[in-house]
C-alpha positions as CSV (number, residue, x, y, z in Angstrom):
1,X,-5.9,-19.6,-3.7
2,X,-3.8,-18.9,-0.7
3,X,-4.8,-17.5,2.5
4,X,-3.9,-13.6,2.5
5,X,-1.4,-14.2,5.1
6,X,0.9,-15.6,2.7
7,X,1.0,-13.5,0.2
8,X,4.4,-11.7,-0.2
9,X,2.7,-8.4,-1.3
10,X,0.5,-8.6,1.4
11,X,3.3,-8.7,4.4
12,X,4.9,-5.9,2.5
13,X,2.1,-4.1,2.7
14,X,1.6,-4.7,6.3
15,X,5.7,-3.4,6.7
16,X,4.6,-0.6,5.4
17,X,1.4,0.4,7.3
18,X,3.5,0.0,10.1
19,X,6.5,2.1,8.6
20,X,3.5,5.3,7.8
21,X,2.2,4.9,11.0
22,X,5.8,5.4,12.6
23,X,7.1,8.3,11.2
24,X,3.5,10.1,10.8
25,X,3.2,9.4,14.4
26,X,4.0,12.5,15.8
27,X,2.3,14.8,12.8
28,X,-0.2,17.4,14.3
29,X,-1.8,17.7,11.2
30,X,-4.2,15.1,11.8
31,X,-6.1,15.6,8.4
32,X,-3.0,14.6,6.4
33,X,-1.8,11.7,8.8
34,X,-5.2,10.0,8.8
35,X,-5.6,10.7,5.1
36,X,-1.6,8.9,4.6
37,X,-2.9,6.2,7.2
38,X,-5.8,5.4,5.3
39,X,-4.4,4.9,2.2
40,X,-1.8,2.8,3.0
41,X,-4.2,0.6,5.1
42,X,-6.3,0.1,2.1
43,X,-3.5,-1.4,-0.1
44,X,-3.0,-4.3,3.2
45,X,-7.0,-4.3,3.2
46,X,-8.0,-4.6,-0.3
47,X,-5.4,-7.3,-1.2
48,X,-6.9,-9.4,1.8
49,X,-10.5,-8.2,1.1
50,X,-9.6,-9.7,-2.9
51,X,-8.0,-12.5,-2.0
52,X,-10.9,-14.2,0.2
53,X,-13.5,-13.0,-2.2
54,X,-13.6,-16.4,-4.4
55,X,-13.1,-14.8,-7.3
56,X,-10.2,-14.2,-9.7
57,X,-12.4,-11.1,-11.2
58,X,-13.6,-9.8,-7.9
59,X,-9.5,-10.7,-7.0
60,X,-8.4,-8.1,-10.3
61,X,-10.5,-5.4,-9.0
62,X,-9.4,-5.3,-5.4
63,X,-5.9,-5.5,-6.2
64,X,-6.4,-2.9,-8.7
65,X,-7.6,-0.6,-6.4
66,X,-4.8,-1.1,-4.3
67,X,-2.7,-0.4,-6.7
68,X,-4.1,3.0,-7.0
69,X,-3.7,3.1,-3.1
70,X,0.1,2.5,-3.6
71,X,0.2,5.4,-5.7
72,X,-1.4,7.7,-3.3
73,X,0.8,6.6,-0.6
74,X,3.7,7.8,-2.4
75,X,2.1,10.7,-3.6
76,X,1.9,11.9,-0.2
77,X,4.9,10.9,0.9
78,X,6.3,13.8,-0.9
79,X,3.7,16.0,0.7
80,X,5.5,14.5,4.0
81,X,9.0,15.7,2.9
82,X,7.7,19.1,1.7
83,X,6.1,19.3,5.1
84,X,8.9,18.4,7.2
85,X,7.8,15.0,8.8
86,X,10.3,13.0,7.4
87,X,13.5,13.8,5.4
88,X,14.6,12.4,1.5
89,X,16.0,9.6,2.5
90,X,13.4,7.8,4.5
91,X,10.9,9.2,2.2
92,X,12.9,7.5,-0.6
93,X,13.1,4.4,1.1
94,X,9.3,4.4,1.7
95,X,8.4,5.2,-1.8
96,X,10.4,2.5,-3.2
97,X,8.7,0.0,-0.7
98,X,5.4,1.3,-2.0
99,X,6.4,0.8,-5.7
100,X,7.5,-2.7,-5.1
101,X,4.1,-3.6,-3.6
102,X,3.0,-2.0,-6.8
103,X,4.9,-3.7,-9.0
104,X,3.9,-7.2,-7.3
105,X,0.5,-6.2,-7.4
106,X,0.9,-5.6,-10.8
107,X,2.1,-9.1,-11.5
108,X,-0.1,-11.0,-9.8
109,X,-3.1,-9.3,-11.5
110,X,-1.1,-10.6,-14.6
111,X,-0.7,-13.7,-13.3
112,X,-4.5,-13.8,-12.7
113,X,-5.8,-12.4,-16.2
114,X,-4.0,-15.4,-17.7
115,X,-6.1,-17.9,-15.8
């Protein structure tokens, strides 16, 4: 198994921590931002947490829950357009970062279950 750092999904999700943390930056509603922030951590987190765990199982399960992290990402990134901290488009473009991740996740769990 790779190191973390090379995993494609894994720099994507790092892009995108980085990208939340941008345009949340100047929220003053600090319960929503940190909740945003720490979802979006824990998709980068739980893919490198899974990957160094030794397991392919113990892999599944992280990357499974960062799956679910993806999804609440971009669940609240329509909670950031309806609040005003970012417009359509850049919530559009983030969205569709966080379902790619998503959708890689998805196949390397696939990829995994066939081992």
């Amino acid at each position: 198994m790779p190191f973390f750092e090379n995993l494609t999904i894994w720099k994507e999700a790092r892009i995108l921590v980085n990208d939340i943390y941008r345009v949340h930056k100047s929220s003053k509603d600090f319960g929503f931002k940190d909740q945003i922030q720490r979802a979006v951590v824990s998709v980068m987190n739980n893919i490198s947490e899974g990957a160094e765990s030794g397991s392919d199982a113990t892999f599944i399960r992280y990357l499974r829950i960062a799956k679910a992290s993806c999804a609440e990402v971009r669940s609240m990134l329509y909670l950031s357009e309806d609040f005003n901290i970012c417009d359509t488009v850049e919530a559009d473009e983030l969205r569709n970062k966080s379902t790619k991740i998503s959708a890689g996740i998805y196949h390397l769990i696939q990829h995994l279950e066939k081992n």
